[in-house]
Structures are given as structure tokens and as C-alpha cells.
PAZAPA-4460 file (N, C-alpha, C; in steps of 0.05 Angstrom, whole numbers, plus 32768, in hexadecimal, padded with zeros to 4 digits):
% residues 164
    n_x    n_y    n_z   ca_x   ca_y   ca_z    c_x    c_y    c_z   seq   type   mol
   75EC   87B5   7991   75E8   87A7   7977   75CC   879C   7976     1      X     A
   75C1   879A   795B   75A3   8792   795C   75A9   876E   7958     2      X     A
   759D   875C   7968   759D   8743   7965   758D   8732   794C     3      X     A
   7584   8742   7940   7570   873B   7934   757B   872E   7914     4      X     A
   7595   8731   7910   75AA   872C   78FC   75BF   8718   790F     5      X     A
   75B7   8712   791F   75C6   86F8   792A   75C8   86DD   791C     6      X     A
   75BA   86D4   7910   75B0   86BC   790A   75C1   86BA   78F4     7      X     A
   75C0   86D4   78D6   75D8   86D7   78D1   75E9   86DC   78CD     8      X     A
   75F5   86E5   78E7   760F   86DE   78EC   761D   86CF   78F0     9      X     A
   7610   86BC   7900   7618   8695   790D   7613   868E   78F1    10      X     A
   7605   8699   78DE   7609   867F   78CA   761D   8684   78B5    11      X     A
   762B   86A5   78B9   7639   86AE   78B0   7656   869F   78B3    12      X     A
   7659   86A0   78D1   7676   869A   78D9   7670   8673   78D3    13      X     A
   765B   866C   78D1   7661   864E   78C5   7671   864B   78A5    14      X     A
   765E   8663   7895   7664   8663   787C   7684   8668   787A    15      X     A
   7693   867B   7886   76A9   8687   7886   76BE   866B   7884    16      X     A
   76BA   865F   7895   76C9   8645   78A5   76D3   8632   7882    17      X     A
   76C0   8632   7871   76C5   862A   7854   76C0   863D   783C    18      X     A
   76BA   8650   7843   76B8   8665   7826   76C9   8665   7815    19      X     A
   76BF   8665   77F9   76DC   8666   77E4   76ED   8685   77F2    20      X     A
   7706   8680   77E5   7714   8690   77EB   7729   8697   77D4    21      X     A
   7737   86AF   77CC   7746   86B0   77B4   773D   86AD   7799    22      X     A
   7725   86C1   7795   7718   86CC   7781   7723   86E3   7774    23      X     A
   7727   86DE   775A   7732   86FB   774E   771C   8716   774F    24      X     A
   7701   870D   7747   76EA   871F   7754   76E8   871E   772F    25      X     A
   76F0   8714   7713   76E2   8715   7704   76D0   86FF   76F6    26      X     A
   76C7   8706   76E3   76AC   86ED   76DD   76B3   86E1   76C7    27      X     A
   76C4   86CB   76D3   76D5   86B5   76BE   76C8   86A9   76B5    28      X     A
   76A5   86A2   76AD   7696   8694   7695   7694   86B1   7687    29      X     A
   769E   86C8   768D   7693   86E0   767A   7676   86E7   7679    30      X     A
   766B   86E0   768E   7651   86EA   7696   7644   86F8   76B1    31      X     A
   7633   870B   769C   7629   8722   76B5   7605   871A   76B1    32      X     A
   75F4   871B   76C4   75DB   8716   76C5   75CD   872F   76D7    33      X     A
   75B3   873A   76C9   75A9   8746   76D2   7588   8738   76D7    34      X     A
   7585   8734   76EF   7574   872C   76F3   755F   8731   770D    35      X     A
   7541   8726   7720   752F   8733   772B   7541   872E   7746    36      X     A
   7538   873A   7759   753B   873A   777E   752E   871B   7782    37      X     A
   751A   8716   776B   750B   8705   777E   751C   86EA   778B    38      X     A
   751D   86D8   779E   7524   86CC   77AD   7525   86AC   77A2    39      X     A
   7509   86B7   7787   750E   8691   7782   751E   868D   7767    40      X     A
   752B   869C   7766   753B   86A5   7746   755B   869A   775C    41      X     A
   756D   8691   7753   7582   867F   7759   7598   8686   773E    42      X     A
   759D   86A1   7731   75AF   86A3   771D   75C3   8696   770C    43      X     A
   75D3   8693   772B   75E9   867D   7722   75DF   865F   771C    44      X     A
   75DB   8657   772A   75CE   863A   7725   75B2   8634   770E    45      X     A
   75A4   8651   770E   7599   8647   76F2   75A6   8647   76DA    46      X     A
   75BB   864E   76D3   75CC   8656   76BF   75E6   863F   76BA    47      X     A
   75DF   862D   76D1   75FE   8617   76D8   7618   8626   76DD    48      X     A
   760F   8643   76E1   762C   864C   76F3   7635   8646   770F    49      X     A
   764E   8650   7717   7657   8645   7731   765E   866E   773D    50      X     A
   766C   8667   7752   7671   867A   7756   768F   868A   774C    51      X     A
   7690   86A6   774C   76A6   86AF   7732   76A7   86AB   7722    52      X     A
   7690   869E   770B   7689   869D   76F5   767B   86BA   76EB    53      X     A
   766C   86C1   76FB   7652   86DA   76EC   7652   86EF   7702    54      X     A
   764F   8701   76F5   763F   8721   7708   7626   8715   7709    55      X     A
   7620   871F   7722   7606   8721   771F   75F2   8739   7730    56      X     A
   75DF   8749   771E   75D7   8760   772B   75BA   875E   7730    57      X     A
   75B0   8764   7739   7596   875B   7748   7580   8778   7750    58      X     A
   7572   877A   7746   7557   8796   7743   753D   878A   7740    59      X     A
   7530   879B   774B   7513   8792   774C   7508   878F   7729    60      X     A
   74FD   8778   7727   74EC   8770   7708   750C   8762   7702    61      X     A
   7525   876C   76F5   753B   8762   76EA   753F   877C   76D9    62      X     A
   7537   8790   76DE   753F   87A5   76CF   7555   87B6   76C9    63      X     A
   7561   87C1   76BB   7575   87CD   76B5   7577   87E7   76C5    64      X     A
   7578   87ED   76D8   7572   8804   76E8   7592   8814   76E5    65      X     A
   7595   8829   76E9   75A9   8832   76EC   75C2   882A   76F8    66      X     A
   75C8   8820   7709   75D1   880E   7714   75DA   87EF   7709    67      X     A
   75C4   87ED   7703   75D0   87D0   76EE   75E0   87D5   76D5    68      X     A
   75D0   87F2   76CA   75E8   87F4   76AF   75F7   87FF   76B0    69      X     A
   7607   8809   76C7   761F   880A   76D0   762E   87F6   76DB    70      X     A
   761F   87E1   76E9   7636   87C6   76F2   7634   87B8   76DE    71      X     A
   7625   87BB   76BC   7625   87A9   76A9   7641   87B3   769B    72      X     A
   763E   87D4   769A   765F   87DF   768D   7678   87D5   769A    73      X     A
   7673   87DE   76AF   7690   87CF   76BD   7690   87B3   76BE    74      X     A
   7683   87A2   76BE   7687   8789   76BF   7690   877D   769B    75      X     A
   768E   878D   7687   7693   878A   766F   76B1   879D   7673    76      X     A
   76AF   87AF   767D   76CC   87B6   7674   76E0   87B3   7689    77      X     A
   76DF   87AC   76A0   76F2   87A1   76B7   76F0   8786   76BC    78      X     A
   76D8   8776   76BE   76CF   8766   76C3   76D1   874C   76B4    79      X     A
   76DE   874F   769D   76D9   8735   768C   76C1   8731   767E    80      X     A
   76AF   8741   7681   768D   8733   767A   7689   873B   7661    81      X     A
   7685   871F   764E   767B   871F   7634   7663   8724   762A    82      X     A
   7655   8718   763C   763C   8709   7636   762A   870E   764D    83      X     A
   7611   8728   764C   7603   872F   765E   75E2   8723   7655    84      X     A
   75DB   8713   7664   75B9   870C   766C   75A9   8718   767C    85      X     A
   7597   872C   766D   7580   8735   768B   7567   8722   767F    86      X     A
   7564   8717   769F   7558   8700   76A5   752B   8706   76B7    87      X     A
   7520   8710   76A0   750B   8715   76B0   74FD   86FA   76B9    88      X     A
   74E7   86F8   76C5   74D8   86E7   76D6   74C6   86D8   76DD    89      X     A
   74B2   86CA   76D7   7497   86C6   76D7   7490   86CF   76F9    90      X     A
   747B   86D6   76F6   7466   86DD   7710   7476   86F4   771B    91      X     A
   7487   8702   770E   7492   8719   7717   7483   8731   772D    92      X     A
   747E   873E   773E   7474   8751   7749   7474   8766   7737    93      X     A
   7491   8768   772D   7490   8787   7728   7485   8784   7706    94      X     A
   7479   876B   76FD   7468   8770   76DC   7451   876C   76EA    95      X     A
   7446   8767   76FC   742C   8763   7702   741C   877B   76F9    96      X     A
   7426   8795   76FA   741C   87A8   76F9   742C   87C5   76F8    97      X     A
   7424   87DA   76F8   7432   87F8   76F7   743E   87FA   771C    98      X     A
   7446   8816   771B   7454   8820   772D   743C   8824   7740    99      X     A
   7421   8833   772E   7410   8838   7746   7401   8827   7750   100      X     A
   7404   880A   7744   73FA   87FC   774E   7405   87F0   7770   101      X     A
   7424   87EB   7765   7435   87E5   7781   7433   8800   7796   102      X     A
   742A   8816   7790   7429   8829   77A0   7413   881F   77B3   103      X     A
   73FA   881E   77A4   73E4   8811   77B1   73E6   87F9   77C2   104      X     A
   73F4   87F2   77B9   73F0   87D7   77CB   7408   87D5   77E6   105      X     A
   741D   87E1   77E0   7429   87EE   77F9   7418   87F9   7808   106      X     A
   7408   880A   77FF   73F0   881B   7816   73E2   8808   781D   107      X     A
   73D3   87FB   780A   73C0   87E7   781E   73CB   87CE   7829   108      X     A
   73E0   87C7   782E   73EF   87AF   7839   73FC   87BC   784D   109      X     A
   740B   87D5   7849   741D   87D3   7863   7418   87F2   7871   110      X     A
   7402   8800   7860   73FD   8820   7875   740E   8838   7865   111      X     A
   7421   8830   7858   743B   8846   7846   7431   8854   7832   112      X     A
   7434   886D   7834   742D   8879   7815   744E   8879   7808   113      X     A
   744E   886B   77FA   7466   886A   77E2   745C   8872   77CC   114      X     A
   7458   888E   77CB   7445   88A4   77BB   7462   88AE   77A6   115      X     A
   747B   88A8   77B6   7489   88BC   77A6   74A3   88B4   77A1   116      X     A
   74A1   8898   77A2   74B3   887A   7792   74A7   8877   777A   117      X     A
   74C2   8872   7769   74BB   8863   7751   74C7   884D   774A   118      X     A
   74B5   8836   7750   74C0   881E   7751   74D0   880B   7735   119      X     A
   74BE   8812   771D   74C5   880F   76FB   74B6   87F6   76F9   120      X     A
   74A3   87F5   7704   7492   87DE   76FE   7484   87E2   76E3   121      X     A
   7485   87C4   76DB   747C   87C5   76BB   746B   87B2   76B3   122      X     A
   744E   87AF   76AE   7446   87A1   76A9   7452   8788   7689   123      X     A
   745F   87A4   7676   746D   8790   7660   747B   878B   765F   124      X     A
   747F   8772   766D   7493   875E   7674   74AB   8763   765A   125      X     A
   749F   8758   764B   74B4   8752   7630   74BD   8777   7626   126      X     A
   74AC   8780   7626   74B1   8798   761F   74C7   87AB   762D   127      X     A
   74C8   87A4   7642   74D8   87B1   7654   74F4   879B   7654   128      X     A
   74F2   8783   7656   7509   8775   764C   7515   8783   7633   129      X     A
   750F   8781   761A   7516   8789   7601   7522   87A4   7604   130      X     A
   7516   87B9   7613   751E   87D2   7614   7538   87DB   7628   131      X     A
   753E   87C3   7638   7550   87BE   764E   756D   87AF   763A   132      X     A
   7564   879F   7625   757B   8791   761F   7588   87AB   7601   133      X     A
   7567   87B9   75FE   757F   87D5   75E8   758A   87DB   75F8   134      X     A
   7586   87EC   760A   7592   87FF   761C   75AB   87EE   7623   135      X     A
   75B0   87DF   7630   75CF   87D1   762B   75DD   87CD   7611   136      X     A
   75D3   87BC   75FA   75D7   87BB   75E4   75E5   87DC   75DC   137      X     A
   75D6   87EA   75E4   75DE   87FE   75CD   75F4   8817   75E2   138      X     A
   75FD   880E   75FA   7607   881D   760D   762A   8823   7602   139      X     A
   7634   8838   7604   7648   8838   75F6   7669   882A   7606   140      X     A
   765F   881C   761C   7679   8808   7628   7667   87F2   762C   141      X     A
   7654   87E8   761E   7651   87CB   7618   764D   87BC   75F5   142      X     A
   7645   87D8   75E8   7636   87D4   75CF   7658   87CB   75C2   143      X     A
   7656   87B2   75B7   7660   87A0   759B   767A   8798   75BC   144      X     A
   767A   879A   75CE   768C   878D   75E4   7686   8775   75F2   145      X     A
   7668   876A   75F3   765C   875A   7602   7639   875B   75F6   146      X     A
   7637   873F   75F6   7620   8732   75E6   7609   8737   7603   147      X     A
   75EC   8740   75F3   75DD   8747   7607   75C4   8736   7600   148      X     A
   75B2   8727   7611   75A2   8717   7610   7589   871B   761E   149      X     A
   7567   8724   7611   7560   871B   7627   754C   8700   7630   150      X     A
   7549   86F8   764A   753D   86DE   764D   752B   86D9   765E   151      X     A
   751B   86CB   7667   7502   86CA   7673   7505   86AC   7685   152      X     A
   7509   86B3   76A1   7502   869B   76A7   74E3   868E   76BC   153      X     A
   74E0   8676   76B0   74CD   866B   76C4   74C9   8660   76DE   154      X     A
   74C1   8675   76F3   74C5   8669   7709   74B0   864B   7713   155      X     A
   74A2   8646   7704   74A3   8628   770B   74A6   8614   76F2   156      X     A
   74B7   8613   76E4   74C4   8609   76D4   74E0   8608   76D8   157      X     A
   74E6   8618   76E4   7504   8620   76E6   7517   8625   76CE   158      X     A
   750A   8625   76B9   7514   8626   768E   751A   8647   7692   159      X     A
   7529   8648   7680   752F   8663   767C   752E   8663   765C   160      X     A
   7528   8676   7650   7520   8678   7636   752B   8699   7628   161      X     A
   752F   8696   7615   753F   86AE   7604   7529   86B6   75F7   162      X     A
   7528   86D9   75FF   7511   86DF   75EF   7514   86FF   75D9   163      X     A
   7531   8707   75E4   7539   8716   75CF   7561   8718   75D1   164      X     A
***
């Protein structure tokens, strides 16, 4: 076994000792959130949810990737979920710039040619929001089933703001 996932594990079997327990597994505020990887984004708690309140799916930028608009359908039609938010970001990585930009800078930071990844980096922020919340909007197991929003939050403000 590699030790290097030790740390959590001990903090794992602490958590276990009180973890909720006896979750139906659906999203009883009726909310699903699509939102960034990044680390300082806190979903539930920016939203005043708890836990088993919301889905929540998580992609680089907050994008609708394949994957997300598939756990957005099922979470509207198994799931309970009314009401879907993709949540983009200030100081985002992946609006900073294009794909070949992050290509580049993989090469000159870490040695990698990631020549032949496509990461969906977008410099227009809003633009790519807007085009993320048709594409759900208009999906044929969410469209007129669940209200689609999108929103912008500030990571040093911590405000979240509705912007289509």
C-alpha cells in the first residue's frame, strides 16, 4: 500500500465515528449546482445549504461538460432537482485564457506537452456561462422540468450574483 494517503485515512476513520448516516441520496432543497474544482468555492455553504439538500457537480471553469449534463438530467428526473445553478468564478484559471494557453504553461511549469488535451478554457466568462445555462435550459429531460440559473461568484467577496 502507498502511505502517502495515510493522513487521509486517520482523518477518515475520525470522520466515520460521527458521519451523518441514513440519507435517501436525494436533493431535498431541490437543488443541483454546477460549479469550478477550485478549492476556495464551498457550494453548499455559499448557498446556506446543508448536506442532502443539493447535487453537486464539480468541472474545471463550472462548465457544463458532458458529464455534468448528464448528472443535471438525472438529478431532475430521479433526483428531485428543481432548480439547477451553474456557478462561475472570479480569478478563475480556466477564463484566464484559451486551451493553448494552459497548454503552454503546463510545458513551461511542469516539462508536459498536453498538446493533445482539450481543457474548454474560455476566456468569456459570461459567454460561456450563458451558453452552458441554454444547453441545459433547452435539454429535452430538463427543459420546462427544472429552473436553470446562471451566477457568478466572488471569491473575495464571497456574494454570489445572478447573471442570466
Amino acid at each position: 500500500m502507498d502511505a502517502s494517503f495515510d493522513d487521509l485515512l486517520q482523518a477518515n476513520q475520525r470522520y466515520a465515528t460521527s458521519a451523518p448516516r441514513n440519507f435517501d441520496g436525494y436533493a431535498h432543497a431541490g437543488i443541483a449546482v454546477v460549479t469550478c474544482m477550485d478549492s476556495r468555492l464551498q457550494p453548499l455553504e455559499m448557498l446556506g445549504l446543508f448536506l442532502g439538500e443539493a447535487k453537486i457537480l464539480r468541472t474545471p471553469g463550472g462548465h457544463v461538460t458532458p458529464d455534468a449534463l448528464l448528472g443535471c438530467a438525472l438529478a431532475v428526473q430521479l433526483l428531485k432537482v428543481d432548480r439547477i445553478l451553474v456557478i462561475s468564478h472570479s480569478r478563475c484559471a480556466m477564463a484566464s485564457g484559451d486551451d493553448q494557453m494552459l497548454r503552454e504553461r503546463i510545458r513551461s511549469e511542469r516539462g508536459v506537452d498536453a498538446s493533445a488535451f482539450d481543457f474548454g478554457a474560455d476566456p468569456d466568462q459570461l459567454g460561456r456561462l450563458r451558453a452552458d445555462v441554454a444547453m441545459l435550459v433547452d435539454h429535452p429531460l430538463i427543459a420546462g422540468q427544472a429552473r436553470v440559473g446562471g451566477f457568478h461568484y466572488d471569491v473575495d467577496t464571497g456574494l454570489i450574483s445572478q447573471l442570466c
